[in-house]
C-alpha positions as CSV (number, residue, x, y, z in Angstrom):
1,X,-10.9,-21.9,-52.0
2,X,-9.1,-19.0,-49.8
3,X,-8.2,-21.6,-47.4
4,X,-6.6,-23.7,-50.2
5,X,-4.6,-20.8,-51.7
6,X,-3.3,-20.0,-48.0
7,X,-2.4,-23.5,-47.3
8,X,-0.6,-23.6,-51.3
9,X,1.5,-19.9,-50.0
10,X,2.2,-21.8,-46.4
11,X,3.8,-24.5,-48.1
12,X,5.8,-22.7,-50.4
13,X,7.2,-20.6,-48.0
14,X,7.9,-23.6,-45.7
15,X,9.7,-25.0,-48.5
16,X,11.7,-22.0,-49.1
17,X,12.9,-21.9,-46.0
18,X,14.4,-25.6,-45.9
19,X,16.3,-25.2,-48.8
20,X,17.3,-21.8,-48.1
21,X,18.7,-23.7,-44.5
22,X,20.2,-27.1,-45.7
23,X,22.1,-26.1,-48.5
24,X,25.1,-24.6,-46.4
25,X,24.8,-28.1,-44.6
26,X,25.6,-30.1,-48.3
27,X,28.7,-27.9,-48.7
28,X,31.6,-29.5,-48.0
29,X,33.9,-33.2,-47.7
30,X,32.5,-35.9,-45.6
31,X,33.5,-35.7,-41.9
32,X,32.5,-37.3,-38.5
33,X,31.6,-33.1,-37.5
34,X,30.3,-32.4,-40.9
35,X,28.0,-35.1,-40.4
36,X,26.9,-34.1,-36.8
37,X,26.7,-30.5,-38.3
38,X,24.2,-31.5,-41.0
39,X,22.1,-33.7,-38.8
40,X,21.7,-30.9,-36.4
41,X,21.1,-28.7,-39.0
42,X,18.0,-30.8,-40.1
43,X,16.8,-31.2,-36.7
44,X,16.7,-27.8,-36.3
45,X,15.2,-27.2,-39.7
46,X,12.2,-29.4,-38.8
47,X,11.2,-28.2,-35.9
48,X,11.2,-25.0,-37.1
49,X,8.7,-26.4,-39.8
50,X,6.9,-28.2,-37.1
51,X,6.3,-24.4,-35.0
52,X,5.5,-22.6,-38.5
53,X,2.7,-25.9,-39.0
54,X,1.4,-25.7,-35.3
55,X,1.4,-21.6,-35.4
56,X,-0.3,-22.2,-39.2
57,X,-3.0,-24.6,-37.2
58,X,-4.0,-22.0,-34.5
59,X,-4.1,-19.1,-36.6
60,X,-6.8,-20.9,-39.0
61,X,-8.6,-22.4,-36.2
């Protein structure tokens, strides 16, 4: 059950942190550099999550 609590707290936080990141991104009129902004701030967003699930992976293994 500690495992499942962990993984619950991991993916809260995880979630916390994307919306805490792509909101700025929704902020403003549609442009061609608003758009690039936004998908670049999304990249970036996931592979942060992707680190934070490979770290996660290691530290319970």
């Amino acid at each position: 059950m500690s495992l499942f609590r962990s993984l619950i707290v991991y993916l809260g936080g995880t979630l916390l942190v994307v919306f805490a990141s792509i909101s700025p991104a929704l902020a403003d009129a549609p442009d061609v550099s608003k758009v690039e902004n936004f998908a670049t701030n999304v990249i970036q967003v996931l592979t942060v999550l992707a680190g934070l699930l490979a770290a996660g992976f290691f530290v319970t293994i």
